[in-house]
N, C-alpha and C positions, 0 to 999 in steps of 0.2 A: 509614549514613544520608546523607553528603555525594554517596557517588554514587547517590544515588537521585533526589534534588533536582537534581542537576546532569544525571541524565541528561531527567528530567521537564521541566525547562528547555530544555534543547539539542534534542529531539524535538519539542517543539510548535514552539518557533522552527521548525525544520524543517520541520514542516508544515504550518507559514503560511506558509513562503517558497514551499513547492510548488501551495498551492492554487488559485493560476489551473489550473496543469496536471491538478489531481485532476478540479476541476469539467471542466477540456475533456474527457477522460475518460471520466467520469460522464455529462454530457451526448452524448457521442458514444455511446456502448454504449446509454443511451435510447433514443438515434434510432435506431440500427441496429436496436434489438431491438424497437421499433415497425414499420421496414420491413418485417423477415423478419414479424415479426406479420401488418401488413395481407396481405402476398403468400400468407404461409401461412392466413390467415380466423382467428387467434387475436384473444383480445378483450385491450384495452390491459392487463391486468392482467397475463395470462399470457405477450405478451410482453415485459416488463420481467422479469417473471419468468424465465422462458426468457433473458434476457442476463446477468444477474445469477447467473444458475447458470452458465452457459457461462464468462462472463470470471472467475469463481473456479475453475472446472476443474472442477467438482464433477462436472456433467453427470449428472442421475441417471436423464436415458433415460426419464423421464413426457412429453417432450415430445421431437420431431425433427423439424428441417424436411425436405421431403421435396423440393423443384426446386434446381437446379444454385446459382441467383442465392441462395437462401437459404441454403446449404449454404457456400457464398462466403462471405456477410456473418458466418457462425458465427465460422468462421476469424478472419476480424478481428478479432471480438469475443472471440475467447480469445486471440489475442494481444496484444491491445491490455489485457486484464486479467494477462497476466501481465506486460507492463510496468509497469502500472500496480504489481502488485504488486510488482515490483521496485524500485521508485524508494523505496515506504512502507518495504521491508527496507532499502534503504540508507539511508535517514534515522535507522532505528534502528540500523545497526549505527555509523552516524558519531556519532549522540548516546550509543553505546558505549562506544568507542573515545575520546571526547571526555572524558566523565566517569570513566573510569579513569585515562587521563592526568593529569586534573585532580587526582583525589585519590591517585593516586601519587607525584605529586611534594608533596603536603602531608604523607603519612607519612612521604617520605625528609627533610621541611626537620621534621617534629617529633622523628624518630629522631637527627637532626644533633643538635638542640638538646641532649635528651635524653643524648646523648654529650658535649658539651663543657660542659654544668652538671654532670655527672655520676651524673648518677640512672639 
């Protein structure tokens, strides 16, 4: 239970420290995926839609832009979602990593104890 708390801790810290960066992100893939929209004649929904499927890699092929400039700005927009999702995995593998530490070393200081009362 200590690393669950400890990791729920260390992760949201984490992703409050990141959130300027999420929202530039977020906001950047909007716009992008409003540009390829207007160029391609899609209505604001479909393209938010259409960015949002692209920057998670999903890509399920109901939508394709079809001119050079649009096909461009895709690109970005699924790179720019896998960094993004890169950074949310590194924040959980650090609040990981952070709270195993943490409760590894409380088991070896109760294992200590444990040994020299001798129980």
């Amino acid at each position: 239970m200590d690393f669950s708390i400890i990791f729920i801790k260390i992760f949201f810290l984490g992703l409050a420290m990141a959130m300027p960066l999420f929202i530039l992100f977020v906001g950047t893939i909007c716009l992008l995926g409003l540009w390829i929209g207007r160029h391609e004649k899609w209505s604001r929904y479909d393209s938010i839609y259409y960015a949002f499927i692209t920057a998670t890699t999903v890509g399920y092929g109901d939508m394709r832009p079809v001119t050079k400039l649009s096909k461009f700005l895709a690109v970005q927009i699924a790179f720019m979602g896998l960094v993004f999702t890169g950074i949310y995995v590194s924040i959980a593998v650090n609040a990981a990593s952070v709270a195993f530490n943490e409760t590894q070393d409380v088991v070896s200081i109760k294992a200590e104890i444990h040994q020299v009362l001798g129980n």
